[in-house]
N, C-alpha and C positions, 0 to 999 in steps of 0.2 A: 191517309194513314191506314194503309190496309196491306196486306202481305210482307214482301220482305222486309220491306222499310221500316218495319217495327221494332226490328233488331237492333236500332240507334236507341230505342225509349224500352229499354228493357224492365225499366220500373212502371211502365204503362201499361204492358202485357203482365205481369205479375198483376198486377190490381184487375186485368180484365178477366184473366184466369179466376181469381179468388172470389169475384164475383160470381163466374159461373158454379164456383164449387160450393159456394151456398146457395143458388136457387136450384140444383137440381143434384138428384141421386145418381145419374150415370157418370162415367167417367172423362175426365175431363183432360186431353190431351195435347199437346202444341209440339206441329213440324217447322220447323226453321231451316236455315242455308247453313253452313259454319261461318257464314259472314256475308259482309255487305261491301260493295266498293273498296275505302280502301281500310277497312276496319275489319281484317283480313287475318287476324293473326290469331295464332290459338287461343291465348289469353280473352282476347275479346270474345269466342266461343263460348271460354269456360263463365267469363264474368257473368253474361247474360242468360246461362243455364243455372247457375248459382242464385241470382238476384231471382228469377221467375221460378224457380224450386221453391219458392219462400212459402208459393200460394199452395201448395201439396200438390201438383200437377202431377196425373196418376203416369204420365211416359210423355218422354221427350222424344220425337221422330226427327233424325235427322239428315238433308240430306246434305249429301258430304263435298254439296260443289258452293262456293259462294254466288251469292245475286250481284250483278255490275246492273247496276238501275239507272245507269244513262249509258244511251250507246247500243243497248242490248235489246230486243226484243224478249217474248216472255217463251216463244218457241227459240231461241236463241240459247236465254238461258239456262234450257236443261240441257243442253248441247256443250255451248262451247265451254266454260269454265273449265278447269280440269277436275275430277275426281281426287279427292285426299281423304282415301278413308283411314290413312293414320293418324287424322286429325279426331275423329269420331271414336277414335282405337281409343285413344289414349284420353279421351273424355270420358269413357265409363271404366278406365283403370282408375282414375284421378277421385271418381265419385261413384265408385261400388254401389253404393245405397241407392242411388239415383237408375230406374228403368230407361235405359238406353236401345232406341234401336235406327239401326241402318238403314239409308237408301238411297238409291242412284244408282245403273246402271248393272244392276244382277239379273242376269237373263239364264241362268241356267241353276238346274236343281244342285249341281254339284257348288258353283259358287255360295250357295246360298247356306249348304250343311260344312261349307270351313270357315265361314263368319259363325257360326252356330255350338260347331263342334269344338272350337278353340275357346270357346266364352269369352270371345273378344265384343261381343254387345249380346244384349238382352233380346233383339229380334232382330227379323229384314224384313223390310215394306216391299212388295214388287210394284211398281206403278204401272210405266207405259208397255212393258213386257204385259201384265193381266191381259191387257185391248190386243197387242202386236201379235202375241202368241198365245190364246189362252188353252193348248194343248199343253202347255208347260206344267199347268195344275195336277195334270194326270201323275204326273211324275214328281209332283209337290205330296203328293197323296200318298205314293206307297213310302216315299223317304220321311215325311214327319207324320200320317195322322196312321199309319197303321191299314193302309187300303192294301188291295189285292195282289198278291205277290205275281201274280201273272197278268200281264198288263194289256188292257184291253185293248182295241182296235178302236181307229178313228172310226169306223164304221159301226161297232158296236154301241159307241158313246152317241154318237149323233143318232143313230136309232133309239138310245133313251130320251133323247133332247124330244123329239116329236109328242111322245107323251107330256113332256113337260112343255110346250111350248103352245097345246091345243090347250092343256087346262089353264092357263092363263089366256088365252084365245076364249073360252068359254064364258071368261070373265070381263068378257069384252075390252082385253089387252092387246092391238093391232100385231100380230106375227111381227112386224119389222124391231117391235123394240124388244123380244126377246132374241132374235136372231141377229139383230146386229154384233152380240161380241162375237159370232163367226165368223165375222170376216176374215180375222189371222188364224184360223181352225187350220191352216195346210201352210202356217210359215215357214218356209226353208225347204219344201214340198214338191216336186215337178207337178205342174200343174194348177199351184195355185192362185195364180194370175185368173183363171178362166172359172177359180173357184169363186172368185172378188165378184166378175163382170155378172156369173149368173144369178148369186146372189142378189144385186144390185138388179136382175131383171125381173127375177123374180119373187124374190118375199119383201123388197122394198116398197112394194105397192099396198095400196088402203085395205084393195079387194084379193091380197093375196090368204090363201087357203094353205087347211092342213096336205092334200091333196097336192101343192104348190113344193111343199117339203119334203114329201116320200119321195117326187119327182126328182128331187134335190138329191137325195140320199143314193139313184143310180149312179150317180156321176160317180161316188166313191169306191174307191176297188177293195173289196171285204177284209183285207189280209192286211191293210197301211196300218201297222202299229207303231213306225217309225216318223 
């Protein structure tokens, strides 16, 4: 009884909720499918946001594909199902009061400001786009938090990462697990296939250095703000 499949016992997740929201002051939030197998229909969306609202659940995250839990793998099913985000549309039109937010499959800044700018949901969650791209943020930053109208270079930003990456290194935090989410730093990028492999040869090791990083940092040509 763990992940999707709790979407059949929705008065189970409601009492598991209510429990967390009495033993602790942080906020307490639950991501769900719009459905399961064949309990697939909007209705069954709204029942089970309704019934688990009971417990004050501070936001519903949802992502807008259902779970098929036989048949499917769990890499499968963030893939195959189809996307129905007017299923998720019309669940925070239906319950205004209720913090609704979106996700599945928004990979760009501009998708992300017409779910937003419409107030057709309360948020977007970015998932596997954060890992695949996380160049995307740069551009999450000047469109919602107010960052720099002149948008830096992948060059300049990865020359801030070294500062931030030795002082965690100081901390005796292995370089490999701050520098892992670069791997997709050059997605969509000529070039960055050979950005993956040197990564992988060199800051994925025990005894890699700050030294290991600046090395890193010629491969980038100063001007890729694209």
């Amino acid at each position: 009884n763990f992940g999707a499949c709790l979407m059949a016992t929705p008065e189970l997740v409601r009492d598991a909720v209510l429990a967390m929201r009495e033993s602790t002051i942080l906020p307490v939030t639950v991501k769900h499918r719009i459905g399961i197998d064949d309990q697939d229909q909007y209705e069954h969306l709204r029942d089970f946001v309704v019934t688990v609202s009971d417990s004050n659940c501070d936001r519903f995250i949802v992502h807008a594909r259902k779970a098929i839990l036989t048949g499917l793998s769990p890499k499968q099913n963030r893939q195959v199902p189809p996307l129905r985000y007017d299923m998720v549309h019309r669940l925070k039109k239906e319950l205004p009061d209720l913090a609704i937010e979106i996700n599945g499959g928004f990979l760009t800044g501009a998708e992300i400001e017409g779910q937003l700018e419409s107030k057709l949901v309360d948020g977007v969650m970015i998932g596997r786009a954060a890992y695949d791209n996380p160049f995307l943020f740069h551009d999450l930053d000047r469109r919602f938090l107010g960052g720099h109208e002149e948008p830096a270079s992948r060059f300049e930003v990865l020359s801030r990462m070294i500062d931030y990456c030795t002082s965690w290194m100081e901390k005796g935090v292995p370089l490999a697990h701050t520098t892992r989410s670069l791997i997709g730093f050059f997605c969509g990028i000529p070039g960055a296939r050979r950005w993956r492999q040197t990564l992988n040869e060199r800051l994925f090791r025990a005894e890699a250095t700050r030294d290991d990083l600046e090395k890193l940092l010629e491969l980038v040509p100063k001007d890729t703000s694209e």
